[in-house]
C-alpha positions in Angstrom: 37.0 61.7 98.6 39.0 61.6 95.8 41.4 59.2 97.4 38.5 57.5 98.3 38.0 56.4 94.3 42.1 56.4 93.7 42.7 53.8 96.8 40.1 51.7 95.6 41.5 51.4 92.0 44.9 51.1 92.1 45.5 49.8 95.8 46.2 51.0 99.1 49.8 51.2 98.4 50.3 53.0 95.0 47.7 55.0 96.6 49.8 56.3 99.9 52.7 56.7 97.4 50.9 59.2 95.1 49.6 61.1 98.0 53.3 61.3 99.0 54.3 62.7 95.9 51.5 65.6 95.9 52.4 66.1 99.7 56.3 66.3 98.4 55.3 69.0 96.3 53.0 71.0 98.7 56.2 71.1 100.9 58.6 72.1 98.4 56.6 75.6 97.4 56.0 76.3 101.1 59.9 75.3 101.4 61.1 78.1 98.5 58.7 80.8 99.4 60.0 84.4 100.5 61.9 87.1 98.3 60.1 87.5 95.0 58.0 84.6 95.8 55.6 85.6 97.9 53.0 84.8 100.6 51.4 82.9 98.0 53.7 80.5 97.4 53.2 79.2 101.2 49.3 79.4 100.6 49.3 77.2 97.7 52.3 74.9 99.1 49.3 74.3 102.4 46.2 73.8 99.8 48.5 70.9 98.1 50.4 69.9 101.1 47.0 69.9 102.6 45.6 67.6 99.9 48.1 65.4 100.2 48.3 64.4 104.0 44.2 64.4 104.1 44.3 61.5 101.7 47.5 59.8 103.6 45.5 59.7 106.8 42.6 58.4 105.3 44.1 55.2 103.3 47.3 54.9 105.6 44.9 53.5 108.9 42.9 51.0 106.3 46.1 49.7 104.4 47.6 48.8 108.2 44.2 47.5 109.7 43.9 45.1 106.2 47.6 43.8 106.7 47.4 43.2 110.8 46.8 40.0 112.3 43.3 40.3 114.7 45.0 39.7 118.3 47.8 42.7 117.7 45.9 44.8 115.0 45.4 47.5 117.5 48.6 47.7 118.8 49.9 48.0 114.9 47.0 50.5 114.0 47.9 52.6 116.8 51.4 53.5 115.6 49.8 55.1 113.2 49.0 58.3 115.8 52.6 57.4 118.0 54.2 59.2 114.7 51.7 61.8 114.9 52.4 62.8 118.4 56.0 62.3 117.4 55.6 64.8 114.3 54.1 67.3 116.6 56.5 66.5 119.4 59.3 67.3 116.8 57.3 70.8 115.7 57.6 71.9 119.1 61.5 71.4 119.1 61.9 72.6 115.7 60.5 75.4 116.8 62.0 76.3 119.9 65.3 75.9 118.2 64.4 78.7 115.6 63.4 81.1 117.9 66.5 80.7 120.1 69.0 80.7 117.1 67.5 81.6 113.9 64.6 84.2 115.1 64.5 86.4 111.8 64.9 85.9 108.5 63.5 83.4 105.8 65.2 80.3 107.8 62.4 80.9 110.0 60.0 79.0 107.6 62.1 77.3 105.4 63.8 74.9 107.7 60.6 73.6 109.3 59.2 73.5 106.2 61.7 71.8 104.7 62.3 69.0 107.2 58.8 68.1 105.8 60.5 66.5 102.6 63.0 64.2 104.9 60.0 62.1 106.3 58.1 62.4 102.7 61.0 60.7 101.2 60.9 58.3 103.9 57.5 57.1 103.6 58.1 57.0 99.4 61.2 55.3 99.7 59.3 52.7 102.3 56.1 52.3 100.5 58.1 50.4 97.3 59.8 47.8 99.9 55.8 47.2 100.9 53.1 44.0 100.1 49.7 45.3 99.0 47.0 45.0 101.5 45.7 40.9 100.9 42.3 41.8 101.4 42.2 44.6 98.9 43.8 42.2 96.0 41.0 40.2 97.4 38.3 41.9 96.5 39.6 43.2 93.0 40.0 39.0 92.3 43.6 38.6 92.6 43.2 35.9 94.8 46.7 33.8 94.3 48.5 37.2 95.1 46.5 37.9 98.0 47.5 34.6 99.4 50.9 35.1 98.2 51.1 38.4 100.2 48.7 37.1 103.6 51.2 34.4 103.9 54.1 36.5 103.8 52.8 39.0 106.6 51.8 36.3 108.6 55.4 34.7 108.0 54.0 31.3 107.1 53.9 29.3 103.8 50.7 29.9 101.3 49.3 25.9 101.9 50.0 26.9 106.0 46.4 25.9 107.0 45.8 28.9 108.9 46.7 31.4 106.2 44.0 29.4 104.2 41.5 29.2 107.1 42.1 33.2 106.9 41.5 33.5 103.2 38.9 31.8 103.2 37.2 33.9 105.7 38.5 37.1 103.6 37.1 35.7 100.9 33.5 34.6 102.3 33.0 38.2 103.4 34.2 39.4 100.2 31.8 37.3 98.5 28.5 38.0 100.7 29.1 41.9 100.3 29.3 41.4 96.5 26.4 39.8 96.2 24.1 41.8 98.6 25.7 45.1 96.9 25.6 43.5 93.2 23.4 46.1 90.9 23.0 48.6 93.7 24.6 52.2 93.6 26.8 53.8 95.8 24.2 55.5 97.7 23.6 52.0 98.9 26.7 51.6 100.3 26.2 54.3 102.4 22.7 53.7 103.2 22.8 49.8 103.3 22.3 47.4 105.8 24.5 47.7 109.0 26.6 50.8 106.4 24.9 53.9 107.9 25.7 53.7 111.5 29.3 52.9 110.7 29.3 55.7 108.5 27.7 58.1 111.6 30.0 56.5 114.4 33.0 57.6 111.4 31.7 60.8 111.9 30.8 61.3 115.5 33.9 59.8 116.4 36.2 62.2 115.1 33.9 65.3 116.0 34.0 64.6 119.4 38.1 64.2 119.1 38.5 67.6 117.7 36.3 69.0 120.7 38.2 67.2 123.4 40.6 70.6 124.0 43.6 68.7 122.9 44.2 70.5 119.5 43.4 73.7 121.5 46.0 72.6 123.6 48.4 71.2 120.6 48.3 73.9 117.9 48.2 76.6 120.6 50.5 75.1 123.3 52.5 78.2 123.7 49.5 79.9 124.5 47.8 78.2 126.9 51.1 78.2 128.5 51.4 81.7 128.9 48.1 82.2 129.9 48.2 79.8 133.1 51.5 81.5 133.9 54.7 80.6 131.6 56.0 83.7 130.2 58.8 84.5 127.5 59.0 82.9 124.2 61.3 80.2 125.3 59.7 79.5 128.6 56.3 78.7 127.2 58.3 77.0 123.7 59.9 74.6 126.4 56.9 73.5 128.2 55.3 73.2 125.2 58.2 70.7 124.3 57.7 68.4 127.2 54.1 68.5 127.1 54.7 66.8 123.3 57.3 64.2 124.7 54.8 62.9 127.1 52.4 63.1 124.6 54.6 60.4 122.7 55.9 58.1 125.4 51.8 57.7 126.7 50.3 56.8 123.3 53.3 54.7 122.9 52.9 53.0 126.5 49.3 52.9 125.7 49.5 51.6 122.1 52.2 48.3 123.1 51.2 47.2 126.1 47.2 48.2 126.7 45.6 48.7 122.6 44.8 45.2 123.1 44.0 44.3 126.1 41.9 46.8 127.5 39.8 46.9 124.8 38.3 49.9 122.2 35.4 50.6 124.2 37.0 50.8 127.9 39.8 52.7 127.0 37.8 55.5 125.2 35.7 55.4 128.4 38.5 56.3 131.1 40.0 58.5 128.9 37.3 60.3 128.5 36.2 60.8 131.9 40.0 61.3 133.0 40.4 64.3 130.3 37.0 65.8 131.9 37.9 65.6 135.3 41.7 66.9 134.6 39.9 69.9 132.5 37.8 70.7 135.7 41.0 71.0 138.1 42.4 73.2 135.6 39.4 75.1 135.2 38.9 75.4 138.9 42.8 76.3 139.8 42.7 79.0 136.8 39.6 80.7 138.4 41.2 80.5 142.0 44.3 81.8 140.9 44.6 83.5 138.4 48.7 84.1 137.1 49.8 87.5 138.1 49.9 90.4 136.0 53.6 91.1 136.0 55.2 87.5 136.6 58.5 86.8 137.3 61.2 84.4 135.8 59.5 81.4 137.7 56.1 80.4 137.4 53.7 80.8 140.6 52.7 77.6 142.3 49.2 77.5 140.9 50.7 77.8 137.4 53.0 74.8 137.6 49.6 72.8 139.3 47.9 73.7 136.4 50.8 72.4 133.8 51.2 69.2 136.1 47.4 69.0 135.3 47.9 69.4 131.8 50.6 66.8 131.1 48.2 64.7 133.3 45.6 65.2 130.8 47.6 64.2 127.7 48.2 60.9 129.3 44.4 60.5 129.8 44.3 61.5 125.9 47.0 59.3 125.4 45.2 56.4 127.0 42.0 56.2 124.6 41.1 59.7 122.7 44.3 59.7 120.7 44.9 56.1 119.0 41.5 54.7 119.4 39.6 56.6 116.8 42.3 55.9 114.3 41.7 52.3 115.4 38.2 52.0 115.8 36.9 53.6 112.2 39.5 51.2 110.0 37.9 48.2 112.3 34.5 48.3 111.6 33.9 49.1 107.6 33.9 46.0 105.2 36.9 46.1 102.5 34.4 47.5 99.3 33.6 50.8 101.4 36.6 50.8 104.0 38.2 53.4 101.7 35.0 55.4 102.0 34.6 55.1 105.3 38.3 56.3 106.2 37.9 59.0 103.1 34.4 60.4 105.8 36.1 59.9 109.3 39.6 61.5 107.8 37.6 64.6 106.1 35.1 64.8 109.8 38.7 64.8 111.7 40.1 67.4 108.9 36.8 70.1 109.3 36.6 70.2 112.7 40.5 70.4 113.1 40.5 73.6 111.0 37.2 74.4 113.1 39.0 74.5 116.4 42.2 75.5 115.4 39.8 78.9 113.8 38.1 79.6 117.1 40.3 78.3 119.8 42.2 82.1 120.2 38.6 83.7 120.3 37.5 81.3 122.7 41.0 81.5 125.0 40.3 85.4 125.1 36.6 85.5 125.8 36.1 82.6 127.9 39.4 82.5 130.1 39.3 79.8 132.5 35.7 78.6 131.2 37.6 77.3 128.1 38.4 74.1 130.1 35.4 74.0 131.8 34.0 73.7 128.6 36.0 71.1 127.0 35.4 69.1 130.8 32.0 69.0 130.2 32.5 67.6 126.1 34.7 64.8 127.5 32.3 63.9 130.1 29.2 64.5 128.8 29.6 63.7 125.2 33.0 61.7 124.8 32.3 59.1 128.0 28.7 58.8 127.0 29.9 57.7 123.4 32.4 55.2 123.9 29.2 53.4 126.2 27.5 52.9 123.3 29.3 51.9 120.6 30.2 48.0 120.3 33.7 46.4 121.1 36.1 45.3 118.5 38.9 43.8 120.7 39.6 40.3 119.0 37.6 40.7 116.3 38.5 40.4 112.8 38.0 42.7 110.2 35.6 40.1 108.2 33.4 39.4 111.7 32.2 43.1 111.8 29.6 42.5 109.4 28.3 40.4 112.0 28.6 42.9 114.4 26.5 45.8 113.2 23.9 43.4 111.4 24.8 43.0 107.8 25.3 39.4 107.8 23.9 36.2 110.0 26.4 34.7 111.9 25.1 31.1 110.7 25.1 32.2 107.4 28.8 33.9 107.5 30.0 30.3 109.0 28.4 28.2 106.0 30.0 30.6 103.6 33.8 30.4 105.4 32.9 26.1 105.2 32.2 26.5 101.6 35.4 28.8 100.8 37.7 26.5 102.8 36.8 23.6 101.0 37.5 25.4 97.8 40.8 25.9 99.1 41.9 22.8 100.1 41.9 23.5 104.3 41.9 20.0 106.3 39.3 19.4 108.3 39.6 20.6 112.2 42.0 23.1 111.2 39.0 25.7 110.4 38.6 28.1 113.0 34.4 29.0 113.3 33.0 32.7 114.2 32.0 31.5 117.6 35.4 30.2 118.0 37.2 33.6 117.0 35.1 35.4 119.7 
């Protein structure tokens, strides 16, 4: 939550660069542990490297859904988990590479470590060539440079009528939220009209992420692996590999050419019920045939169906599960509790990844092939059933989810977008209305 107050105060942007620095440092004691540093040094580099990426996750989704035009701000969210499954892709290889030339010794640690300052200073480096977010200058008053800055990511002159007819809009919302919150707490903001169930789909969201088996499947790929049939370090390493480049040519397939055209609520829905069924086959095949207890250098039939099943099923995650969350919780908040909002989904995402990631060995050894039954039955059951029940956001923008989830009449939202436009300047008939947007 802390970032929650920092991105709301100095801006989205000094913000994400901050959290860069203490993410920089987190890496950098993880990077010179070993020798007369110890074991400590690598617990202490996590807690602040920890600190660090928690907050990035939170503001980075909100800073991109404030700059993104409505018709493509999907597609732009979503890269936001294409480098994700690229970082973890990138793990995998980093690590097979150790353990096939550097397999003792403190380059073990230190050079995956390490390569965690490259994209650090990446993302610092980038953040200072950066506008700050329009709508965020907005609502601290800054209107002229959030103008400035709208018209420059929408690569069209300040007095372009439709970077007026937006600003306007921006700053209707901005104005109605203001007054409806003015001398009210934060608890309101949580508890207000049309706040709490955005608060609990944050929540519910993420929860039900964490429990669709694909962390169980991501932080212990080499595992699951070996326990369907691949063997040896490197064998299991390598599948691993491949199952994280698919992972990152899906969500990008999905995330440029489908984001925005299938919609929020459709895609959560197949994948969902796609991951479920793929977890069942799995499930079923691991029962039926189990891998044999002294394998050989090449896997049995029934293992290779069940990896076949597995890369399946990151598509299926790749498809809905993976970029929609990301997408759908920096949609739906209004800009004054946006920051909030990401600060609860990013912390719900953070608990329960630690929470699975803690019992997923336990569970692999006790359960067996019941594991996947088990996370079949969350995806249908749970994960399908939610995304029926939350609304769309396709097409929408940011300022029309008020309107959505009740905390603002649609008639009243139009008068107050008339009444900002003529304020600044917009011709008549070049005002687009709610209805029109939807």
């Amino acid at each position: 939550m802390p970032q929650a107050a920092g991105s709301s105060a100095i801006g989205r942007r000094w913000s994400l660069f901050f959290w860069s620095l203490i993410f920089a440092v987190g890496a950098v004691l993880q990077t010179v542990a070993g020798g007369s540093r110890g074991l400590g040094y690598i617990y202490g580099g996590r807690v602040v490297a920890g600190l660090g990426i928690g907050a990035i996750s939170a503001v980075a989704p909100a800073y991109v859904s404030e700059c993104s035009p409505k018709d493509v701000r999907g597609r732009i969210t979503g890269v936001f988990q294409i480098m994700v499954a690229i970082g973890v892709m990138l793990s995998y290889f980093i690590n097979l590479g150790i353990s096939l030339h550097n397999p003792t010794g403190y380059k073990v640690w230190r050079i995956p470590f390490g390569f965690q300052l490259v994209l650090a200073g990446v993302m610092s480096i980038g953040l200072l060539t950066v506008k700050e977010s329009p709508r965020w200058l907005a609502s601290k008053g800054r209107i002229e440079e959030a103008l400035e800055n709208l018209a420059y990511l929408r690569r069209r002159s300040p007095d372009d009528p439709v970077v007026r007819a937006e600003m306007a809009e921006i700053e209707a919302a901005i104005e109605e939220e203001q007054e409806a919150r003015r001398g009210l707490g934060w608890k309101e903001a949580f508890l207000g009209k049309g706040n709490l169930i955005r608060f609990v789909i944050a929540i519910v969201i993420f929860i039900l992420q964490q429990w669709s088996g694909q962390n169980s499947v991501g932080y212990y790929a080499p595992q699951i692996f070996k326990s369907i049939g691949y063997t040896g370090t490197s064998q299991s390493l390598l599948a691993s590999g491949i199952y994280g480049i698919v992972k990152v040519v899906a969500t990008a397939f999905f995330v440029f050419f489908l984001a925005d055209t299938l919609g929020r609520k459709l895609s959560l829905f197949i994948s969902g019920m796609g991951m479920g069924i793929l977890f069942f086959i799995i499930g079923a095949l691991l029962k039926s045939f189990p891998p044999p207890q002294n394998p050989g250098s090449n896997p049995p039939p029934a293992s290779k169906a069940m990896a076949a099943m597995l890369y399946i099923y990151v598509l299926m995650y790749s498809l809905g599960w993976g970029p929609i969350p990301w997408v759908y919780v920096a949609d739906i908040f209004p800009t004054r509790t946006r920051h909030y909002g990401l600060a609860v989904a990013s912390a719900s995402q953070w608990l329960f990844n630690f929470v699975v990631a803690k019992v997923t060995p336990t569970l692999e050894t006790n359960l067996g092939y019941k594991l996947f039954l088990m996370f079949g039955t969350i995806n249908i059951g749970g994960m399908a059933v939610f995304s029926l029940l939350i609304p769309e956001t396709k097409g929408r923008s940011l300022e029309e989810m008020d309107i959505i989830f009740g905390s603002v009449q649609a008639d009243k939202r139009i008068a107050d977008i008339a009444a900002q436009e003529r304020a600044l300047g917009v011709e008549a008939g070049e005002s687009v209305s709610v209805d029109e947007k939807v």
